[in-house]
N, C-alpha and C positions, 0 to 999 in steps of 0.2 A: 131789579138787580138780583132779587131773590132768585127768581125764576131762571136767571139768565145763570147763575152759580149753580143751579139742579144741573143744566144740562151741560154745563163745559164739566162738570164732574159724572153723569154718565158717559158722554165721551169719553172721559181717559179710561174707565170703568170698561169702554170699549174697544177702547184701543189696547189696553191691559190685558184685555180677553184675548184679542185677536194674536198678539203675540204672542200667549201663550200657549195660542191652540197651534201657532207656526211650529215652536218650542217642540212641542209634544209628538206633533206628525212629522218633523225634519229626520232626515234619515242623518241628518248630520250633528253631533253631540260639540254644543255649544260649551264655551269655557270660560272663564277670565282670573287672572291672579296681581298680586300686585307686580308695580315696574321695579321692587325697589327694597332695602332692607332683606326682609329671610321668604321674600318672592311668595305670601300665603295667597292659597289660592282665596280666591272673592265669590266667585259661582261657579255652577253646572247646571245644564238644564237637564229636568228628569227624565228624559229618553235616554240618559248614560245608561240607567238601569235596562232599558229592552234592547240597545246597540250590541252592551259590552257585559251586560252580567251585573256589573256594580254599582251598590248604592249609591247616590250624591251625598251622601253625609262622609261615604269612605273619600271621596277627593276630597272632600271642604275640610277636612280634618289633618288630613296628610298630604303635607307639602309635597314628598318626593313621591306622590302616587303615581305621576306619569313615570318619573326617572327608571321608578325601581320595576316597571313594568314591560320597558320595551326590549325586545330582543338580543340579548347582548351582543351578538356581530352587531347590533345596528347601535348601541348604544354610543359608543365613542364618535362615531358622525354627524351622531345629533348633538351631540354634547358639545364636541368642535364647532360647531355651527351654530351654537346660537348667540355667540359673539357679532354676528350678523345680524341678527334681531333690531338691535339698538343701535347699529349703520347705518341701518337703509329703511326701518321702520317698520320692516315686515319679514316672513320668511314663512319659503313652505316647504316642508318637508313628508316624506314618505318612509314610512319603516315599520316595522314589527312589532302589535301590540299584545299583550298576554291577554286573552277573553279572561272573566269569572271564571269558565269549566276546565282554564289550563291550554286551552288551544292557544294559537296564535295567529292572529290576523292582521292584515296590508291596514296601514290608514295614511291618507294626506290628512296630514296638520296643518292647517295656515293660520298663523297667529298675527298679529299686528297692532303695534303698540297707539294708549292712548296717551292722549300729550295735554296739558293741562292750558292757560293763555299765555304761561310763558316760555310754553316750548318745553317743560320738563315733563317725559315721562312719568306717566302716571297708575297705568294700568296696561294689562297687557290681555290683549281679548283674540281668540282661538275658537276653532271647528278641530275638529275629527270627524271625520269621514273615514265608511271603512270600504275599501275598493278592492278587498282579496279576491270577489269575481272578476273583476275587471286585470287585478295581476297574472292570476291563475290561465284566464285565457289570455292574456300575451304571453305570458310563458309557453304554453302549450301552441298558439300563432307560430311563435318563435321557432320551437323544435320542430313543428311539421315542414315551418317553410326551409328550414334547414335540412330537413331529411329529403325534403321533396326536391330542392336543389341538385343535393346530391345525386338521389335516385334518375335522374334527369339528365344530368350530366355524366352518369353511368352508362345509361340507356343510349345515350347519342350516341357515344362514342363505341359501344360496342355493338348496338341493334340496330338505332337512330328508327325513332316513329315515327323515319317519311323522309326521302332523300328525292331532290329535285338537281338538276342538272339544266343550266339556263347559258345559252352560248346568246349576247346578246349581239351580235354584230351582225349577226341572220338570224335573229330574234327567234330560236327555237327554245322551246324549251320541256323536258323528258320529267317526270314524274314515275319514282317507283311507283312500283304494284300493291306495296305496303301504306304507301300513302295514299293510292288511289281508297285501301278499302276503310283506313280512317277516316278520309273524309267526303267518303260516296262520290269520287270521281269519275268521271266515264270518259274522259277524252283520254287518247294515246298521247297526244302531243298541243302542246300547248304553244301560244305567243305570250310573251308578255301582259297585254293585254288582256288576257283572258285572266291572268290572274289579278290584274289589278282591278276586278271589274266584280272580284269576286270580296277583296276587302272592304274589311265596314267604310262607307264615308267619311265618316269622321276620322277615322286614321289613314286616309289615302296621302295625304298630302304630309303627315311624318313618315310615310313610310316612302314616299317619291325622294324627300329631302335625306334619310338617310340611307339609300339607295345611292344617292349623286354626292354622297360624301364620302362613299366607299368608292365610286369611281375614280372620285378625285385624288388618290389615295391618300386620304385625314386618315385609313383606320387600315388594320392591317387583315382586321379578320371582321367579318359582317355581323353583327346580331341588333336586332330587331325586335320589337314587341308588337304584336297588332290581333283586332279581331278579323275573321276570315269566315267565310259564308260556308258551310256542308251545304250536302245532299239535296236535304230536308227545309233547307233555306234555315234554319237556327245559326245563330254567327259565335264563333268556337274561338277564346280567345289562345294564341300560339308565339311560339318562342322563337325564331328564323334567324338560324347559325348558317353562316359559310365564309368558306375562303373561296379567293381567288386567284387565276392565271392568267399572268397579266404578259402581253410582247415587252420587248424588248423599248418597243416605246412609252411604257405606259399604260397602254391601255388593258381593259378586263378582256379575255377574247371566252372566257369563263368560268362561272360563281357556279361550285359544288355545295350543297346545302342540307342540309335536315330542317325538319319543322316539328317541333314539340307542342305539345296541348297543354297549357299551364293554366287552363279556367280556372280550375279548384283552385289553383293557386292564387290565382286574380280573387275568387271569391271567399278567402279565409284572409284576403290582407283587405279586401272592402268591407266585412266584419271587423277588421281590429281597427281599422279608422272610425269608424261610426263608434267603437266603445271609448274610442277617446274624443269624437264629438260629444257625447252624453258625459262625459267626465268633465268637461269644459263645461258644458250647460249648467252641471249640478254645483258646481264651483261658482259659477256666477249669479247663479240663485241666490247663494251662500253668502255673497257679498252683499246682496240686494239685503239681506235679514240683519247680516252685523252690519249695515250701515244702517237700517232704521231701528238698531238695540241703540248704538251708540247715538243715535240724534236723541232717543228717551234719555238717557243718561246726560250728556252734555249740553243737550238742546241747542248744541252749533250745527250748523249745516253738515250733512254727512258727511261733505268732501271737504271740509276746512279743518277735523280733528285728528286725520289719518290718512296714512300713506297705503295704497293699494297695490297690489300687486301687478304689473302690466301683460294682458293679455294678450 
């Protein structure tokens, strides 16, 4: 029994360890305060100090150290919101923190209350995470695809980077000169076919379907998203605006067009999805840590003391 007591007490010794090396290396600054009374906080883990600049003795000391810190546009909606805490047993919020040197930095908070066996609130346990690079570049995502929209729908309309002329009922179809040398064209004239033969595979068959929607007439004016093969055989993703001229019965007799190159633009919104996949990832790291803090503390099963947040 002797023996058997050494080692379940170096285990916790180990598990002790292990946590706090999690603690120390998380880029995300752990927290907990009470559910209840004048709300004192309970902990911080000591990476507060290399996140955000400040001590763990300045939070364990000063209740209002988060309040009096975040941004004041931001403060009022946090403040408003955390009547929702103790709703729904969780909440996560984004806003403006003061660093130590006076900056001010992006952080999700997500806190989430503990509950004792009779269901009463007990403790109330938090992350901070700081995600300014991650705001910074959707801001800046934001504006470029916003400018680039623009600049695009300037261009079309007054230069258009490639006008095509498609009479489909004798299946011809005329291609500027301006678009032949965008996209290392050599044919005078084209059939249908030749351009369909030239889009990537994987989008031939959204681009059939909303081809035969504009026939049909669902739309009044054509546009289109797809990739399209150059020259060079590299496949250029493009933007394919047109209207059309339809008889008297219905039908297209034809679709006048441009085609814009919006790769870059395809490739600065495939960067902003992948920072909000790693944003998601890091989040649920985060869960995996406060649920094995709170099973050391409570010793209930991680998912029988708290309510999580639904991804």
């Amino acid at each position: 029994m002797k023996n058997h007591s050494v080692q379940d007490t170096a285990g916790t010794l180990t598990d002790q360890a292990r946590i706090k090396h999690i603690l120390a290396s998380s880029p995300a600054v752990l927290y907990s305060f009470k559910a209840s009374g004048d709300y004192a906080p309970t902990f911080v883990s000591e990476n507060l100090r290399k996140v955000f600049g400040y001590e763990p003795s300045e939070y364990l000391e000063d209740r209002n150290f988060v309040l009096e810190r975040i941004q004041p546009e931001d403060a009022a909606r946090v403040k408003g919101g955390l009547s929702l805490l103790f709703e729904k047993g969780y909440l996560i919020n984004e806003y403006r923190f003061r660093h130590k040197d006076g900056s001010y930095r992006w952080v999700s908070d997500e806190l989430k209350v503990i509950y004792d066996e009779a269901g009463k609130p007990v403790e109330v346990m938090g992350s901070w995470s700081d995600i300014t690079a991650h705001k910074e570049a959707e801001a800046a995502a934001e504006v470029k695809l916003k400018n680039e929209a623009e600049r695009y729908e300037l261009v079309t309309r007054a230069l258009s980077e490639g006008v095509y002329d498609w009479q489909p009922i004798d299946d011809k179809l005329l291609v500027s000169d301006r678009q032949k040398r965008l996209f290392n064209f050599h044919e005078d004239q084209f059939e249908s076919r030749h351009w369909l033969e030239r889009i990537h595979p994987d989008d031939r068959a959204g681009y059939r379907a909303a081809i035969r929607a504009h026939f049909k007439g669902n739309s009044d004016h054509f546009e289109h998203e797809y990739r399209i093969r150059i020259g060079d055989g590299q496949y250029r993703w493009v933007r394919d605006q047109a209207t059309s001229l339809r008889r008297k019965d219905g039908r297209v007799w034809r679709l006048v067009g441009s085609i814009t190159d919006v790769t870059e633009m395809k490739q600065r919104e495939q960067e902003l999805a992948e920072a909000d996949q790693k944003k998601s990832a890091l989040l649920t790291e985060l869960n995996a840590v406060l649920d094995a803090i709170d099973y050391g503390i409570s010793g209930a099963s991680p998912t029988s003391s708290s309510k999580r947040a639904p991804r």
